[in-house]
C-alpha positions as CSV (number, residue, x, y, z in Angstrom):
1,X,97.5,-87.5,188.2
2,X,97.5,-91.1,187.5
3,X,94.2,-92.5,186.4
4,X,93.4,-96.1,186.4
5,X,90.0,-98.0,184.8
6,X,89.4,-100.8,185.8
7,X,86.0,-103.2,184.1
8,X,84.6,-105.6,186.3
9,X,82.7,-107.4,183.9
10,X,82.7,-106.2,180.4
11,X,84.9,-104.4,178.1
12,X,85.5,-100.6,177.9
13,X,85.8,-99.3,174.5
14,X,89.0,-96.8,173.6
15,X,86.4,-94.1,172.4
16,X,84.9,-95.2,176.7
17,X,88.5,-94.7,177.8
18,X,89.1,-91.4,176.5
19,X,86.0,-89.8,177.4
20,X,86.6,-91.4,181.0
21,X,90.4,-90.0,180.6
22,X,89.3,-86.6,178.8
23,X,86.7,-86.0,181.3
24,X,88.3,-86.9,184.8
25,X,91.3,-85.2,183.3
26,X,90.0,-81.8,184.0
27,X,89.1,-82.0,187.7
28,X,93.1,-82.1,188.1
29,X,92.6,-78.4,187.2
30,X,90.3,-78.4,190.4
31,X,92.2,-80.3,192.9
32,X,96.0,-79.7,191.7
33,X,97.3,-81.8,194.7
34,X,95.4,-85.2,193.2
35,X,97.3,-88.2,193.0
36,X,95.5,-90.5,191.5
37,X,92.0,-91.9,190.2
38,X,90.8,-95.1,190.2
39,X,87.7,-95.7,188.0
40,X,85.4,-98.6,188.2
41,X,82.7,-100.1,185.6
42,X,80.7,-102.8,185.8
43,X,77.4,-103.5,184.1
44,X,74.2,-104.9,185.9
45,X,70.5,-105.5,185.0
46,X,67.8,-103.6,185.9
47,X,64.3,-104.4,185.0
48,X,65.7,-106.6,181.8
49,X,68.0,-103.5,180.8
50,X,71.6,-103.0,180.8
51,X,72.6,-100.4,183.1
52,X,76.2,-99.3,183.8
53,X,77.7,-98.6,186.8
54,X,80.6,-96.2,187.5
55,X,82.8,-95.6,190.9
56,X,85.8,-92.7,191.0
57,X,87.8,-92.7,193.6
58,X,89.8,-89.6,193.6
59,X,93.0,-89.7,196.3
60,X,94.7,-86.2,196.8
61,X,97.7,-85.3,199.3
62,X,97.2,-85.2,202.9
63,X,95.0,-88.3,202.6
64,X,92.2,-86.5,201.4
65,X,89.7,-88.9,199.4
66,X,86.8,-88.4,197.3
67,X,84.2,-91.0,195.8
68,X,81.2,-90.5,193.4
69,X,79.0,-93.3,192.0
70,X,76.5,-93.3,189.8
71,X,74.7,-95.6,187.4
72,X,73.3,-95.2,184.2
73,X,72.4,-96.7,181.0
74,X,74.6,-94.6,179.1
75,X,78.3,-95.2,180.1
76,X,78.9,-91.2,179.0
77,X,76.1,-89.9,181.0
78,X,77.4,-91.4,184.0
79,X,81.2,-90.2,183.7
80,X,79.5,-86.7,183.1
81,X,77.4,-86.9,185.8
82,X,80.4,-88.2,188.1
83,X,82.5,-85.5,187.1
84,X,79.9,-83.1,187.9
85,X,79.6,-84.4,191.4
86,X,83.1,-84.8,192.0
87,X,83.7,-81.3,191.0
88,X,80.8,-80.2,193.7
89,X,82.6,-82.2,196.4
90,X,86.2,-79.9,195.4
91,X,84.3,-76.8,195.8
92,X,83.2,-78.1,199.3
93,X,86.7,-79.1,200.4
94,X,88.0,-76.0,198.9
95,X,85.8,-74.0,200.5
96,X,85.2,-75.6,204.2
97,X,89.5,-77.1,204.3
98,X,91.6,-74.7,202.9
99,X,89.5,-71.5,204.0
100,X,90.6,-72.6,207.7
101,X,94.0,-73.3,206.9
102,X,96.0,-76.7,206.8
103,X,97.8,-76.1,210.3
104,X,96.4,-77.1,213.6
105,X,97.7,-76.2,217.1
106,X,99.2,-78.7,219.3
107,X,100.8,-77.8,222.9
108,X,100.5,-73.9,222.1
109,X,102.1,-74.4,218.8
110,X,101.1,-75.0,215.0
111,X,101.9,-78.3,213.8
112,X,100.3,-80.2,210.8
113,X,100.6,-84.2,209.9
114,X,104.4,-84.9,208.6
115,X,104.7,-86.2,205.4
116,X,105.9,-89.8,204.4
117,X,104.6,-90.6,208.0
118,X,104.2,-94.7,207.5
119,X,100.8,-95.6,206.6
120,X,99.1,-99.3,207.1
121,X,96.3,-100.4,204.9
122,X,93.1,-101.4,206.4
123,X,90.8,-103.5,204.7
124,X,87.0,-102.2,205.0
125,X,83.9,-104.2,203.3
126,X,81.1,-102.0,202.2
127,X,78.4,-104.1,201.0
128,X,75.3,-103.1,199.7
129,X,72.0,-104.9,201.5
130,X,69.9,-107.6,200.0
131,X,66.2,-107.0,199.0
132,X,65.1,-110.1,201.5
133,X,65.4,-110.3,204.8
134,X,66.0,-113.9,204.6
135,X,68.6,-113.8,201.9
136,X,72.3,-114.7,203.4
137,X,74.2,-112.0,203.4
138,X,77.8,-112.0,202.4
139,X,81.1,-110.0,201.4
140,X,80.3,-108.2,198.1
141,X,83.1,-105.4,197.9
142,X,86.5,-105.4,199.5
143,X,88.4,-102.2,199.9
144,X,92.2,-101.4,201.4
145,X,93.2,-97.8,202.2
146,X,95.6,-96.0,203.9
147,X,95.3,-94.4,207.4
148,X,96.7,-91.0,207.2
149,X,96.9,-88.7,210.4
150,X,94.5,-86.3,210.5
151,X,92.5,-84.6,213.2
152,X,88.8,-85.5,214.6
153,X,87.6,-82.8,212.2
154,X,88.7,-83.3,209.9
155,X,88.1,-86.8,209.7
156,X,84.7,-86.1,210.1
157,X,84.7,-83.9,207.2
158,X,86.5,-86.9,204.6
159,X,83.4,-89.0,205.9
160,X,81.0,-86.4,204.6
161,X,82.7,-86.0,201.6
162,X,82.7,-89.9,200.8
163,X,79.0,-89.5,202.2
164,X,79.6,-92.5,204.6
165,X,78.3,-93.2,208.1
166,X,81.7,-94.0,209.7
167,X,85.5,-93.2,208.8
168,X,88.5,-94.6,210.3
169,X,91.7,-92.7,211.1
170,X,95.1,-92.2,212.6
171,X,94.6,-90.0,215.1
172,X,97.1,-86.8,214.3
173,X,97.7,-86.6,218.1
174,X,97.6,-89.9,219.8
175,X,98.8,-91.3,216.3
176,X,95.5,-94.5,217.6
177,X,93.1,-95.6,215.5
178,X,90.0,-94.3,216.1
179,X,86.6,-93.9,213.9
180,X,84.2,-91.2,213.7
181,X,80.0,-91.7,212.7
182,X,77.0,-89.9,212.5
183,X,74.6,-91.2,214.7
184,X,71.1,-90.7,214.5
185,X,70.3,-87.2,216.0
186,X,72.6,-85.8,213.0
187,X,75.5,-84.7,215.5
188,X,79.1,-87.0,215.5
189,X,80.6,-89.3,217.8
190,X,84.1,-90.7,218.5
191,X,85.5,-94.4,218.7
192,X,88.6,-94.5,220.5
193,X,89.9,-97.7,221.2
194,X,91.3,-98.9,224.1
195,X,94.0,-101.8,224.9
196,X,92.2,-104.9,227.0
């Protein structure tokens, strides 16, 4: 698994980046198809205290993802507790993804996304809300991705597992982009998009 830290503002330490490495290191033992992590600290202030901020983003085959953030004033605290919650989110995938199988049907037979299908990136901003109403409100995180194909359910479930509102995918099907949410009355629904 390739991992990659990253510091926003500040400077990790090499006694930071091998707890971070040692740490992260063993969810591979959890999720043996994983990829690659991408780690991400930044410090803020909080009520005149220094308070560190860490985001994992864990990318496995099949285009499964998993994120976990947390914030703390103790960088170590905060890898633990992401690695504890990334670890919860394995089980879950484990247990709801794999216990169902990988292959779907399609026309009366089992088929499941090819691999090395092309992929585009998509660019989605995911910016946290201002404290004021009348503050302007701007761009404050950029992210790119791939779109994998994968069915409505299971894109649902990769939006639960990031603990998002929406998710966008390539439609294993119709190979179309479409997005799945949770709307208010807990249940899903579907975007698909049509050509005007």
């Amino acid at each position: 698994m390739d991992l990659i830290v990253k510091s926003r503002n500040g400077r990790i330490s090499e006694r930071q980046r091998s707890h971070i490495e040692e740490k992260l290191g063993k969810l591979e033992r959890h999720l043996e198809y994983a990829r690659s992590a991408t780690v991400e600290v930044s410090s803020e202030s909080r009520r005149n205290q220094e308070v560190k901020r860490l985001q994992v983003t864990l990318v496995g085959e099949h285009g499964v993802i998993l994120r976990a953030e947390q914030s703390h004033e103790d960088l170590y605290t905060a890898v633990d507790e992401v690695q504890d919650i990334l670890q919860r989110q394995i089980k879950r995938y484990k247990e709801k993804h794999w216990r169902r199988g990988k292959l779907r049907r399609k026309g009366g037979e089992f088929v499941s996304p090819e691999p090395g299908v092309t992929v585009e990136p998509i660019i989605v901003a995911d910016g946290e809300t201002e404290e004021t109403e009348d503050a302007p409100r701007h761009i404050v995180r950029v992210k790119e991705f791939a779109l994998k194909p994968m069915f409505s359910d299971e894109a649902v479930e990769q939006m639960e597992l990031l603990n998002h509102s929406f998710f966008i995918f390539r439609d294993a099907d119709t190979s179309q982009i479409s997005v799945v949410y949770r709307r208010r009355d807990g249940h899903y629904g579907l975007i698909i998009p049509e050509a005007g």
